[in-house]
N, C-alpha and C positions, 0 to 999 in steps of 0.2 A: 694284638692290635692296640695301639694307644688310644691312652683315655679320649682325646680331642675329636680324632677319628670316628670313634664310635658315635659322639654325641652330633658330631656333621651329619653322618652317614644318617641317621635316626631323626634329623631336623633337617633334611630336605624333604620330607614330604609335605604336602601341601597344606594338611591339618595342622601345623605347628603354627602357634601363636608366637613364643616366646624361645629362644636359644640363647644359652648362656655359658659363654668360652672363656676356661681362665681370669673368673672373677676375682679377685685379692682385694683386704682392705685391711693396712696395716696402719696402726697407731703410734704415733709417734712415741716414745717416755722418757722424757726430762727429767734430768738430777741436776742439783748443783744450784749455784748463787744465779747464775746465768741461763738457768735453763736449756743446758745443752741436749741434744737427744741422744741417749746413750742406749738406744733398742727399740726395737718394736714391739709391739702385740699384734700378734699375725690373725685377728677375728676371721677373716676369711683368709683362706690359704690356695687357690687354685681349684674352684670347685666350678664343676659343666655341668647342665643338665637341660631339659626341653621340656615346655610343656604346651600340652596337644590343647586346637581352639576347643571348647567346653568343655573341657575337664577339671577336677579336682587334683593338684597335686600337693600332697603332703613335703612337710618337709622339719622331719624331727631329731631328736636328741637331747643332751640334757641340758640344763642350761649353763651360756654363757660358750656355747661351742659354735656361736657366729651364726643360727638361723635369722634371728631376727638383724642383724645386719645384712644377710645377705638379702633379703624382701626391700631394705631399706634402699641399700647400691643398686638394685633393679629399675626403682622407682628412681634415683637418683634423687632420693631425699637425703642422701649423703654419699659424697660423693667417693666413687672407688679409685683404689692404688691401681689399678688395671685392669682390662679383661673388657669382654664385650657382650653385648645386650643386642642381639636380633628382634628388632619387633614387627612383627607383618600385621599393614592394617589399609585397609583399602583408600583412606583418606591421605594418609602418608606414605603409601609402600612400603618399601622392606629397608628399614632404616636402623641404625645404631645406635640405641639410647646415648650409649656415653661416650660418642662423638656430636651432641647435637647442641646448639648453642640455645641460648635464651630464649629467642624466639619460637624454635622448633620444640623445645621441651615445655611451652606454656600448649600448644598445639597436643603433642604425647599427650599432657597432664591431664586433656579432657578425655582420653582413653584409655585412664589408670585410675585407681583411689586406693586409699588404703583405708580398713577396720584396725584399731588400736584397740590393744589387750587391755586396756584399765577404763572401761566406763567412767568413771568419776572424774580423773585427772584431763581425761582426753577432751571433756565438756566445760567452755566457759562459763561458768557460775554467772555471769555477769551479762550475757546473752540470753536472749529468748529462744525459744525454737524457729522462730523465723528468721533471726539471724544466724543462728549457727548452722540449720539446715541450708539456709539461703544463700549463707557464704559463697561457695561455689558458684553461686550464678549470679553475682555480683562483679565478682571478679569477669565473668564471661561479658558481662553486658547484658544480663539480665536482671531487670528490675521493674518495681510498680506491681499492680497486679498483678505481670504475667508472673513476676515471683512467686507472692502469696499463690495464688495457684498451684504450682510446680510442689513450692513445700508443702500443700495439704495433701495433693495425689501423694507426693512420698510418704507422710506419715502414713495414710489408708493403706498404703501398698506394705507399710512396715508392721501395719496393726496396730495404729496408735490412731485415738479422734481426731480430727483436723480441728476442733476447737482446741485443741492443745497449745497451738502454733503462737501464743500469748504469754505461753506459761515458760519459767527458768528451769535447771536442770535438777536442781532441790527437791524438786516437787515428786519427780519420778524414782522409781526404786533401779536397782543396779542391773536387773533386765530390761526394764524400759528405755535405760539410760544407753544401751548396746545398742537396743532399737535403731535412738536416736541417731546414734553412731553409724548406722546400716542405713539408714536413711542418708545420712550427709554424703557421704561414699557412693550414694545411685543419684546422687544431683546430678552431673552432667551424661546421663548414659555411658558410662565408661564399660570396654568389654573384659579390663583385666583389673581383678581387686585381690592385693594383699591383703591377708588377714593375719593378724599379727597376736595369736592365741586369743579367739576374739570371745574365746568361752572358761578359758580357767579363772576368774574372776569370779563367774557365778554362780550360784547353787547349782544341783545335779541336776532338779524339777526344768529351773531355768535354761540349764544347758541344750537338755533336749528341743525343747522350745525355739533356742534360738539359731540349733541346727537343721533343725525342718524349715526354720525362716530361710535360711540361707540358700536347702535346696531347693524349693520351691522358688526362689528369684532366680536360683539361677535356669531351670527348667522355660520360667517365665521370658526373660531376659535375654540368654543366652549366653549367660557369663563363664569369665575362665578366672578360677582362685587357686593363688598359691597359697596353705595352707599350713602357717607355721604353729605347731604346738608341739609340748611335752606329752600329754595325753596319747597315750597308746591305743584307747577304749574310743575314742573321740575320731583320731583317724583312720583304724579301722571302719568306722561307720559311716564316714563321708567321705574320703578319699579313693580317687581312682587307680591314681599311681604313690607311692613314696618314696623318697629318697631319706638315708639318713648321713648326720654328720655327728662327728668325731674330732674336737679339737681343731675348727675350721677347713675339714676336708668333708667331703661325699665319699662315705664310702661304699653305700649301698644302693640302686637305684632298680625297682621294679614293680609293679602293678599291685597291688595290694593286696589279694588273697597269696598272692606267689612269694611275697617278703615275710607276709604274717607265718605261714606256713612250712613253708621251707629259706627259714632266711641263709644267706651261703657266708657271713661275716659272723666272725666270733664276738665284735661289738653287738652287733644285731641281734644274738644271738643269748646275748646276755640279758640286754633291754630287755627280751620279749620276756625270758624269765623274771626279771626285776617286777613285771604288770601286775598288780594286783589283781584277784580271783575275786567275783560278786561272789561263789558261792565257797564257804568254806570247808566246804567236804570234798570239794575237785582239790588234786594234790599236784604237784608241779616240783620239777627237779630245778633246784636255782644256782647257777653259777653264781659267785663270790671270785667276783675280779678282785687283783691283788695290788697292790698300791696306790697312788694317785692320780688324777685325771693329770695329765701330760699340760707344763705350764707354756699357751701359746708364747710368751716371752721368748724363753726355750725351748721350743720343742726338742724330740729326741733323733735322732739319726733315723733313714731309713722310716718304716712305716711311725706313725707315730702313734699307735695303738699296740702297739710290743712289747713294750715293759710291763704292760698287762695281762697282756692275751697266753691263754693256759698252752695254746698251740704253737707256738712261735719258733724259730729254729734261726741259724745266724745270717741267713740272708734278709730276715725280717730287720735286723737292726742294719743291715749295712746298705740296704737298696731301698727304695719306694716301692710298691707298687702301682702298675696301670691300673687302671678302670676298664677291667674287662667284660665283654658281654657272654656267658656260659651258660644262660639261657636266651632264648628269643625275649630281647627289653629288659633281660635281669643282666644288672651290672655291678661288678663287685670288685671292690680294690683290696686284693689278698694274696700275696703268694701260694698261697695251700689253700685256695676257696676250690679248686676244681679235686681236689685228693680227699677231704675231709667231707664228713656227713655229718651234718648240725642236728639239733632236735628244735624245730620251731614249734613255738606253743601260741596259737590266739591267744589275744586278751580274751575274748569272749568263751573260748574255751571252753 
């Protein structure tokens, strides 16, 4: 069954928020006097997935292999080389992000946000918390008191005092500063929020902190997070589903105790041994993949996790594989995922 198939067949049902078919976003690169484009960077490469109205879905690997592009092309805060974006929402229907024009995407925008991975950079230094929380309802047509309002409820709903709403971003430390960030992001009631590794920035103390902040909004709310991080330990703990990516493809996509535990990708499979151990008397067998992560520029023929992968045989370099489903929601793009037996190890282990 091909990958597309699968991800239709799995996003007709009624709970799906968000479906995402054949997404690609390729970067131009200029050589020369003239700046000619003489290649791409394939950051995302053809990657489908679904994710269900309130759920958490993860979506990891190392960096620089297109997650956080691809949360960006969803939201179409930049814009993609193709593919398409289903978003079911009772105020607009069942509409295609990246066919919608200006207007229709100022409309989306109040039922999307995104959390930014760097508290510091992500906050105007030069803004108060009334203006940078308030941004968002500025733009809407909201102003005056009913603003100042709106932003105090957010800080109290963030755990921050509403006599804050005075103060610059200086003042606060690099988890209050996240807050801040989670608070701008719930101005307009939006039901879907990218999170864009909205916790490796901050200490461990704070991590947790601002992971229970998260579930609790969304428990509250009703929210649906796409959930980009490296952290293994981190999605394990909040996530419902994860997929993972490899050099701007998906290759892995399943429920989270079923990925962490029996992952079916020899990438995946690697990851989980690469997680570091809290305790160091638990002992763990670690694959040592063999030469370099695969240059999107170039990638390599056929899968493009093969010049690595300890299992590989010569259909691996000379075909792709589909994204197939080999369990009920577990999907994996491998030739040899249905013949091999992996050892999945939790992080938490």
């Amino acid at each position: 069954m091909s990958e597309t198939s699968n991800v239709k067949r799995e996003a007709s049902d009624g709970d799906v928020l968000l479906r995402v078919a054949g997404l690609k976003k390729y970067f131009p690169v200029h050589k020369g006097f003239l700046r000619r484009t003489a290649g791409f960077v394939r950051a995302v490469d053809g990657v489908d997935f679904y994710i269900k109205r309130g759920e958490t879905f993860g979506l990891v690997g190392e960096s620089g292999c297109g997650k956080t592009t691809t949360g960006r092309c969803v939201l179409r805060a930049i814009e993609p080389t193709v593919g398409q974006a289903l978003f079911q929402d009772q105020e607009m229907g069942r509409v295609d992000v990246m066919a919608l024009d200006e207007a229709g995407l100022k409309v989306f925008r109040r039922h999307t946000a995104m959390i930014f991975q760097d508290p510091y950079s992500s906050l105007n230094p030069r803004m108060t918390l009334l203006d940078i929380v308030g941004e968002p309802l500025i733009n809407n047509g909201v102003a005056g008191q009913e603003r100042r309002d709106r932003v105090e409820q957010l800080l109290q709903m963030v755990g921050l005092r509403p006599e804050y709403i005075v103060r610059y971003p200086h003042a606060f430390s690099g988890g209050q500063r996240q807050r801040i960030g989670i608070a701008r992001a719930l101005a307009l009631n939006p039901q879907f929020v990218v999170c864009d590794e909205p916790v490796s920035a901050l200490d461990v103390s704070i991590q947790a902190q601002t992971l229970n902040l998260l579930q609790d909004l969304q428990d509250e709310l009703g929210l649906t997070y796409l959930f980009v991080a490296h952290q293994l330990n981190v999605v394990e703990h909040i996530c419902d589903r994860v997929a993972v990516m490899y050099v701007g493809k998906l290759v892995e996509m399943a429920e989270t105790e079923n990925l962490f535990q029996t992952p079916l990708h020899p990438y995946t499979e690697a990851l989980m041994g690469a997680a570091p151990r809290p305790d160091p008397r638990l002992r763990r067998e670690r694959i040592v993949l063999e030469g370099e992560v695969a240059n999107p520029a170039r990638p390599p023929s056929g899968c493009y996790f093969h010049p690595r992968c300890p299992y590989a045989i010569a259909l691996c370099s000379a075909e792709e594989p589909a994204l197939r489903e080999l369990r009920p929601e577990h999907f994996v793009k491998c030739h040899r995922a249905g013949e091999l037996t992996l050892k999945g190890i939790s992080a938490y282990a």
